[in-house]
N, C-alpha and C positions, 0 to 999 in steps of 0.2 A: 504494500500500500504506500509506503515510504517514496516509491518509487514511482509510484504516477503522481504522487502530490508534488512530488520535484521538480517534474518532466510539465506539468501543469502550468506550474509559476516559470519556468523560464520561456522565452521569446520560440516557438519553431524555428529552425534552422534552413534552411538553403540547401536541395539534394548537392551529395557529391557525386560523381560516377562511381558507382560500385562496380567491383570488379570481376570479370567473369567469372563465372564458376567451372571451375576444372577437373572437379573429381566427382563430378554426378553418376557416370557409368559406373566408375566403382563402386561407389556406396550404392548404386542401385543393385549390382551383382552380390554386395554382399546382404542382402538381404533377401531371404530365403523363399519366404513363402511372398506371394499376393496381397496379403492384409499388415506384413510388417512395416511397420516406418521408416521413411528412409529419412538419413540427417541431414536434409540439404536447409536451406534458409528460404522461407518463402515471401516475395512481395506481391502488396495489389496497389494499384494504384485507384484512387478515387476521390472526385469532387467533395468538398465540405466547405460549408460557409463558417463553423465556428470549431474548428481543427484539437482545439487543447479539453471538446467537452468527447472527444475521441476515445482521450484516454481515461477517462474518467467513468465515463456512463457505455463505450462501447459503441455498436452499429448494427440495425437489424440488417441483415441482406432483402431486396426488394422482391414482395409479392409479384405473381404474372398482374394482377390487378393494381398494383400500382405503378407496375411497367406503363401500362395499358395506359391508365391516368397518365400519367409524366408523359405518353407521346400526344394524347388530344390535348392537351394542354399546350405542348410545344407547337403542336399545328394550329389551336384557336389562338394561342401568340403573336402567331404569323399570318394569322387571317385568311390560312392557307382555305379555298372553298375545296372539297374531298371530287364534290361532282365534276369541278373544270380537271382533275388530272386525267391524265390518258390513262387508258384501259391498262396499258404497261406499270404505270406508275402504283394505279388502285390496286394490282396482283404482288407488287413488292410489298406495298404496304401492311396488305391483309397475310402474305409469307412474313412477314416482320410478325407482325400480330402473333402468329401463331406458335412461330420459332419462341417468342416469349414466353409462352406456357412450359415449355422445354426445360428452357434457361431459369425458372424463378427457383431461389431457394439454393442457388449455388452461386458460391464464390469464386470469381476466378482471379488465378494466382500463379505468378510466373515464380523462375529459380533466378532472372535476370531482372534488370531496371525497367521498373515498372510505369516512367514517367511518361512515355508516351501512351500506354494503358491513362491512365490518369489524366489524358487532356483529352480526351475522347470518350471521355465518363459523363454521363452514362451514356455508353455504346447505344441502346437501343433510341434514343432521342437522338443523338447525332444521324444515326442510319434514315430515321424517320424524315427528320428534315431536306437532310441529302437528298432524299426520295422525292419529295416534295420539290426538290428544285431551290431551296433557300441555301444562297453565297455562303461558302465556309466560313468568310472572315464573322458574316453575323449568325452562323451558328456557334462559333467558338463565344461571342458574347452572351448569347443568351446560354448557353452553359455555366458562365463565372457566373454572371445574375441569379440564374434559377439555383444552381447547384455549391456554386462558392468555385472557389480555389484548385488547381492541382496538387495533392499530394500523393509521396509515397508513402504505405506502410511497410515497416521490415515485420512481418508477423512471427511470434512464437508455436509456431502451428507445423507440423510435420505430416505431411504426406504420405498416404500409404503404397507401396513399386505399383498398383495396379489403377491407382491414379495418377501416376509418372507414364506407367506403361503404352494406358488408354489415349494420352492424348500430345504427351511429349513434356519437354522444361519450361515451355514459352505459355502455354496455357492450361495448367492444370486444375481439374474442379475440387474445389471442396465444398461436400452435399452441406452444410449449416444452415441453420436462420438469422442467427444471432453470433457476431464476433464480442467477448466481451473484454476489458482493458484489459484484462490479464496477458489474452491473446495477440496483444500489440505492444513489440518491443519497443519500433520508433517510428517517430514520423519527421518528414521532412515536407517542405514545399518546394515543387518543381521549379524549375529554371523556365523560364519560357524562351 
């Protein structure tokens, strides 16, 4: 506890580049079964407007339903009308839609620097607007508005080889609802 009360009062820091990781195959080999843990260091990157209540109170991971919300939201934003897209555009949208039923309830989390993950949080509202046809430079605004800030997390959270295995080092799930401060070594805020 000592330790996020610390980490609390002082200023977020400024990412550094962290440096690759080199020995993931090994440690993945040595570990035997499927469900053992492997010991690599896991980050996520993710938007926050008020970064230090992070460590303190935690982060639930987002329902499909309020995926769902966050993207009509991001399109009555933008005034975007659903009816004028093209039939192409309405089929991404609604494949978005649904891919978010998939994705709710999992964290995803690389073994590498997570800050471009983190400028593109949250993914499914970026994708959405993209779709829509709204300029990147004012999607990337309406994400610090709606969402806050880029940060990385360094999480204290280990991986099991058959969540490495499934999907590689650059995005692996982990099934959670709820990250709680314990589970967050550090945070930093991205470089833009």
């Amino acid at each position: 506890m000592k330790l996020i009360i610390r980490l609390s009062r002082e200023k977020i820091k400024r990412c550094k580049k962290i440096p690759e990781p080199t020995d993931i195959g090994k440690k993945i080999r040595q570990a035997k079964s499927p469900e053992d843990l492997v010991d690599i260091t896991l980050y996520h990157g993710i938007r926050y407007k008020h970064p230090e209540n992070l460590l303190r109170e935690g982060f639930r991971v987002p329902s499909a339903y309020e995926m769902r919300k966050n993207i009509e939201g991001a399109l009555s934003y933008f005034n975007i009308d659903l009816n004028k897209l093209t039939e192409l555009q309405k089929d991404m949208l609604e494949n978005l839609i649904n891919e978010v039923q998939t994705r709710a309830g999992i964290l995803w989390t690389t073994a590498y620097d997570a800050c471009d993950y983190a400028k593109r949080n949250p993914e499914h509202v970026l994708v959405a607007l993209s779709i829509a046809g709204v300029p990147d430079g004012e999607i990337t605004k309406y994400l610090e508005y709606k969402f806050g800030r880029p940060y990385m997390l360094t999480l204290n959270i280990k991986p099991t080889k058959a969540q490495i295995m499934a999907t590689g080092s650059t995005n692996i799930p982990i099934d959670t609802k709820f990250i709680r401060p314990e589970d967050i070594r550090d945070i930093c805020l991205c470089n833009d």
